[in-house]
N, C-alpha and C positions, 0 to 999 in steps of 0.2 A: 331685616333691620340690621345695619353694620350697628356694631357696638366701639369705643370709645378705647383708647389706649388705655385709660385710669379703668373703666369697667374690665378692660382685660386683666390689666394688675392686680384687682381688685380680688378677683376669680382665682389668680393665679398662687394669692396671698392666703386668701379662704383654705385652698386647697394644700397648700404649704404649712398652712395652721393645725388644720384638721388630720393631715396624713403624715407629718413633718415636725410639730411639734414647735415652728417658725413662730415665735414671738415678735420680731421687728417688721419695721413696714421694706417694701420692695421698690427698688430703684431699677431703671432700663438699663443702667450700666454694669449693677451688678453680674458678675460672673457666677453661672451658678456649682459649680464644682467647688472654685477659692470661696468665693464668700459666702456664699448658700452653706460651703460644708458639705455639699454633697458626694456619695462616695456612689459606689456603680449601683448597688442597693437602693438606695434613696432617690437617687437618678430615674431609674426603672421606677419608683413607687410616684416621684412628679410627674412624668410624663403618663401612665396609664391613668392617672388619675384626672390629669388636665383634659387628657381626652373624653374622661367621663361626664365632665362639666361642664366642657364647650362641646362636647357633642363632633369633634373631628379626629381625623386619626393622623399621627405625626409619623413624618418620614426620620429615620434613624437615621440615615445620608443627610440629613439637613443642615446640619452643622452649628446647632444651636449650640451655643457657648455662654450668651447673656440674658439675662429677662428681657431685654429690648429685642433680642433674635427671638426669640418665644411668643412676646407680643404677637412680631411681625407679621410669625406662622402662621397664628392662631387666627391673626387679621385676615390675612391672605384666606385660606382655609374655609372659615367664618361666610367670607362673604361671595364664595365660590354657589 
C-alpha cells in the first residue's frame, strides 16, 4: 500500500517529536539542517530513526536537503 505525502510528513513529524523534541508542524520546503536546526547529531538521530518507522534504509549519497527530499525517499523506497 503507497502511503500519502501528508502520511509521510506526518511520520516524519512523530518521529522529530519523539527523538527531536520538534514542537511545530513540517513543511516539504523546509530545510532540514537551517530550519529543522539540525546539527550532524541530530541529523544521524532523524534519519536512523525515519528508517525505523518506515521500515527502509536511506542512502547517505541521497542528497536530502528538504522534508519534501525525505518525503520523496521515503516514497520512492516505500513503494519499492
Amino acid at each position: 500500500m503507497s502511503l500519502t505525502d501528508a502520511q509521510i510528513i506526518n511520520g516524519i513529524a512523530e518521529v522529530a517529536r519523539q527523538h527531536l523534541g520538534w514542537k511545530r508542524s513540517l513543511r516539504p520546503e523546509m530545510r532540514l539542517v537551517e530550519d529543522l536546526e539540525l546539527d550532524s547529531l541530530k541529523t544521524l538521530t532523524l534519519a536512523l530513526e525515519v528508517e525505523n518507522y518506515f521500515k527502509v534504509c536511506l542512502d547517505e549519497e541521497a542528497g536530502i536537503q528538504t522534508v519534501g527530499d525525505l518525503v520523496a525517499i521515503i516514497r520512492e523506497l516505500h513503494d519499492e
